[in-house]
C-alpha positions in Angstrom: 77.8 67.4 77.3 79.2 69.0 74.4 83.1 68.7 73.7 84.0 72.6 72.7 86.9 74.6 71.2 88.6 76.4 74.3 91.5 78.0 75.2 94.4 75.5 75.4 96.9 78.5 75.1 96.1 80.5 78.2 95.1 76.7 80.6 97.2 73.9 79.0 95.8 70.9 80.1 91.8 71.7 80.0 89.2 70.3 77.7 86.0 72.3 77.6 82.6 71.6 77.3 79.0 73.0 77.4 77.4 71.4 79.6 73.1 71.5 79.4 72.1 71.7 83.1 68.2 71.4 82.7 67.7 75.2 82.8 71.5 76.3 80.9 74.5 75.2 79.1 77.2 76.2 81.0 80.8 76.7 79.8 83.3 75.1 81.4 87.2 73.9 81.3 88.0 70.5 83.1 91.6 69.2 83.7 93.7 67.2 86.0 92.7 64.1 88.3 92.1 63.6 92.1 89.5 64.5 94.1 86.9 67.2 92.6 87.7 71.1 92.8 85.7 73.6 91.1 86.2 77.2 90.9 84.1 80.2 89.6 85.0 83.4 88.8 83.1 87.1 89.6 82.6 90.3 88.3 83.8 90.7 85.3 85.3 88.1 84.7 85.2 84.7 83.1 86.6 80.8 84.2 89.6 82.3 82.3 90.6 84.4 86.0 92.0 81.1 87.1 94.5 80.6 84.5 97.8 80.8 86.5 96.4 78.5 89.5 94.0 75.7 87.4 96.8 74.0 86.1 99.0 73.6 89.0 95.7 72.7 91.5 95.2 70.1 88.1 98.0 68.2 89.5 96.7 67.3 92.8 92.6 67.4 91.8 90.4 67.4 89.1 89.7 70.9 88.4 86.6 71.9 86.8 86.7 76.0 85.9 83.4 77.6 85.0 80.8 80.3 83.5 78.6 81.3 86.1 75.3 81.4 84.2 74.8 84.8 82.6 78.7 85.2 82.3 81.0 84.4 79.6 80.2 81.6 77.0 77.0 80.6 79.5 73.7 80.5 78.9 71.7 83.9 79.3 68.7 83.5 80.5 65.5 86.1 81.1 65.9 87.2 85.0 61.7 86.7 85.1 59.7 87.8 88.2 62.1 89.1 91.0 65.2 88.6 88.9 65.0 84.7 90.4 66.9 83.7 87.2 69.8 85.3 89.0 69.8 84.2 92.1 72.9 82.7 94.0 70.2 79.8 94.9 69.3 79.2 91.3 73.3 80.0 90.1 74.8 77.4 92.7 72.1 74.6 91.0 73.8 74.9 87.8 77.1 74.4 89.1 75.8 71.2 91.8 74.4 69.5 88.3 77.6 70.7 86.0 79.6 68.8 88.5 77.0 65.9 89.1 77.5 65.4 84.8 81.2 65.5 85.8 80.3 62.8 87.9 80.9 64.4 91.2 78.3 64.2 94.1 81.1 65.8 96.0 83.7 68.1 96.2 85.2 71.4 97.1 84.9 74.8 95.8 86.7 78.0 95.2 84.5 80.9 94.6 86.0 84.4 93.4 83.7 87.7 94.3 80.2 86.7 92.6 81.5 83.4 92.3 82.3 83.0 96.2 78.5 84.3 96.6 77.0 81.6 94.4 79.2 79.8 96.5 78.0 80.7 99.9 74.0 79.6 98.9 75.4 76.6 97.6 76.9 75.8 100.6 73.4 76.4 102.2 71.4 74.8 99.6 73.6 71.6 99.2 75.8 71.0 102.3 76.4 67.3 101.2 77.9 68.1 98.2 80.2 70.3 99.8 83.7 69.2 101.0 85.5 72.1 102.0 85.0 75.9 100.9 87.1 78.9 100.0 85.7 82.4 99.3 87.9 85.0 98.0 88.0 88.7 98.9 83.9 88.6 99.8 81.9 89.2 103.1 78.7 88.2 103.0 76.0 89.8 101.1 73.4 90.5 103.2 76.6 91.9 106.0 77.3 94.4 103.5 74.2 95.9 102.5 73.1 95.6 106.6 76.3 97.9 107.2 76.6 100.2 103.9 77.8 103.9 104.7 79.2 106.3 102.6 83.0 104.7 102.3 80.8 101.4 101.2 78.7 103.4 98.7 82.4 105.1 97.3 83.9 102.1 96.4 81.3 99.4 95.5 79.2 101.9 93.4 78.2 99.6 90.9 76.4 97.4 93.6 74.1 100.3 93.1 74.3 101.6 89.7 74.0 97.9 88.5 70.4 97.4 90.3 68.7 100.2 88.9 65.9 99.1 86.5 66.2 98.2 82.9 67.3 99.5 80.9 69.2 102.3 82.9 72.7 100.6 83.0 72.7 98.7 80.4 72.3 101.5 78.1 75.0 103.5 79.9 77.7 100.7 79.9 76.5 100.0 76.3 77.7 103.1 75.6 81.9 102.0 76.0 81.9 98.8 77.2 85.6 98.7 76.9 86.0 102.1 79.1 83.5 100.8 81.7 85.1 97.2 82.1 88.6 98.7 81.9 87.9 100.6 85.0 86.0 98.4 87.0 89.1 95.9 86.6 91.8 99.0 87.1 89.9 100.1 90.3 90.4 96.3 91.7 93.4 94.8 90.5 96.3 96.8 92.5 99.6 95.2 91.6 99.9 96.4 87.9 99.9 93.7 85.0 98.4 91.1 86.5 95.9 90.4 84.2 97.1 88.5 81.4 96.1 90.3 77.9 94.9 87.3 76.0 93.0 87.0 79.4 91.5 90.8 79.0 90.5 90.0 75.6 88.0 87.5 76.5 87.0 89.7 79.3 86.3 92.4 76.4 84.8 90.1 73.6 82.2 88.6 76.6 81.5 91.9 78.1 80.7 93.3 74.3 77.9 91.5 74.1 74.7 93.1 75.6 73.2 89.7 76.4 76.2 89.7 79.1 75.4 92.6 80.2 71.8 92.3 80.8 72.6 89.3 82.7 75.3 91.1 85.1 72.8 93.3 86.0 70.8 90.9 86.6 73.0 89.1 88.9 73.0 92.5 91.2 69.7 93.2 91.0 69.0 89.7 91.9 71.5 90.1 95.1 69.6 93.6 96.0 66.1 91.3 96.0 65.4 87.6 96.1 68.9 86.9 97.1 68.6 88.9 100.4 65.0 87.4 100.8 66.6 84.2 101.0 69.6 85.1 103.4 66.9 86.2 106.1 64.7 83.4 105.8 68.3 81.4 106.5 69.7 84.1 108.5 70.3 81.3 111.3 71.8 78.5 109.2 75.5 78.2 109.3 77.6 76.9 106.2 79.0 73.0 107.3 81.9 72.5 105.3 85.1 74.1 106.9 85.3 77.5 105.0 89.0 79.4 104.0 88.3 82.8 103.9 91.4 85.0 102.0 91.1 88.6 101.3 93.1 90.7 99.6 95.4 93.4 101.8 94.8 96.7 99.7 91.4 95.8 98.9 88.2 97.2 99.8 87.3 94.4 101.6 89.9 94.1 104.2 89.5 97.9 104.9 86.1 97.9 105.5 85.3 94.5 106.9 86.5 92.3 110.1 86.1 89.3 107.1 87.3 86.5 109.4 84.5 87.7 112.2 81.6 88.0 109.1 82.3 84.3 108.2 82.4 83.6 111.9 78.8 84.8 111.9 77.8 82.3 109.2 80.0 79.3 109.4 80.9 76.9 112.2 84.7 76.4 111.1 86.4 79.7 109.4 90.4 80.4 109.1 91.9 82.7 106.5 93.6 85.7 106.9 94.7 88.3 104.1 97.2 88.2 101.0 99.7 91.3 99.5 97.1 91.8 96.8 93.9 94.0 95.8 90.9 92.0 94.9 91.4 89.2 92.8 94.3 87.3 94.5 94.1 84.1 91.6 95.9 86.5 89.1 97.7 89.5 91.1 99.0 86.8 94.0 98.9 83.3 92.3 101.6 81.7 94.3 100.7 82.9 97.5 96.9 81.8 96.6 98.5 78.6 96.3 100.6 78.3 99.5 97.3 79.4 101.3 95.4 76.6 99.8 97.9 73.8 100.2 97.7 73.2 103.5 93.7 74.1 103.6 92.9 71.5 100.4 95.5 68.1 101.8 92.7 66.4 103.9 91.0 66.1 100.6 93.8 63.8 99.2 92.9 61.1 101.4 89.2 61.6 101.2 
């Protein structure tokens, strides 16, 4: 574990470090005390999403924000045979041993988008090292590709312009990065301003480097492939840990999904119910983000 310079400006409070997991370093910002909480981020983003709730959840827990691999200041490595690099299954072990070196066997998660899908397998994988679970403005993967239509197809297009084989997107986004992660972000976010500049910055610098982007697409063709491979061969396992599904209200999500009735299919204890937000709730509806997980995250104070 390797004490790093961070980003003490946009999460007072954090220390970061890469962390070598056996297979990656992964980047990531710890702060706080109390029980264990860590959060990853999605698509395109970086640990940096949770900015304006890590240090007020630091507080109550120990919060430990991070790079999924491929994603941010994370190791990139090659996808190999089937993408498996990329899979949620090999994903969620990084973030089981990043918070094992943090020296939690234990503890709850937050998972964002492609975060709340590495999430979702690491709930499967390792239900004992989960406490409690809340995925963000997701249904689960192998629902929505099982139900796509043409409205799906509209407004998740880059769940299939992502998959196509090397080098096809890569080479396109390549072309203006900045245009392409500019309105992929504009597309989702839909109270204006949310995201923080110095915050879109490091969405840009990470998302300038090709390495990145390899690795997103990666990540989707991984979810198109082994990832759904290993949802059927689990297609009757149900997630332990009591899961808090939020959504957000003008997202895609909420329109196209029952989200509370998907979970239901997967999970044996599901609440949740939708925020006055698009897609990413942790930076266009901090506050109520946080109301919703106070109640949700108190049994953990006397764990």
């Amino acid at each position: 574990m390797t004490p790093v310079p961070g980003h003490s400006e946009i999460m007072p409070g954090f220390r970061w470090y890469d962390v070598a997991t056996g297979e990656v370093s992964i980047r990531a910002a710890i702060g706080g005390d109390g029980p264990a909480l860590l959060l990853l981020h999605g698509h395109p983003q970086t640990h940096l999403t949770w900015h304006k709730v890590a240090p007020v959840l630091a507080r109550r827990f120990t919060v430990i924000a991070s790079d999924l691999r491929g994603y941010g200041d994370s190791g990139k490595p090659e996808g190999g045979v089937d993408h498996v690099a990329y899979s949620k299954r090999a994903m969620a072990r990084d973030q089981v041993e990043l918070m094992r070196q943090f020296g939690h066997e234990r503890f709850a998660a937050i998972g964002h988008d492609r975060g709340a899908r590495v999430a979702h397998r690491m709930a499967l994988d390792h239900p004992d090292a989960l406490s409690r679970l809340v995925l963000l403005d997701i249904a689960p993967t192998a629902t929505m590709y099982a139900r796509t239509d043409m409205e799906f197809a509209r407004r998740y297009f880059w769940w299939f312009f992502l998959i196509q084989p090397f080098d096809l997107p890569e080479r396109m986004i390549g072309a203006d990065p900045d245009h392409f992660l500019d309105r992929h972000i504009a597309g989702q976010i839909k109270i204006p301003g949310s995201v923080d500049p110095a915050v879109m910055a490091e969405y840009r610098r990470c998302y300038a480097d090709p390495a990145t982007r390899h690795a997103i697409c990666e990540d989707y063709r991984a979810s198109a492939g082994i990832d759904l491979v290993h949802d059927a061969a689990d297609a009757d396992a149900r997630i332990q840990a009591p899961l808090l599904a939020l959504w957000g209200q003008s997202g895609a999500v909420g329109a196209l999904y029952d989200v509370l009735e998907t979970w239901r299919e997967k999970a044996g204890h599901v609440e949740g119910h939708a925020l006055d937000c698009g897609h990413s709730p942790q930076e266009e509806a901090p506050d109520a983000l946080l109301t919703a997980l106070d109640d949700f995250l108190a049994p953990l104070q006397g764990e």
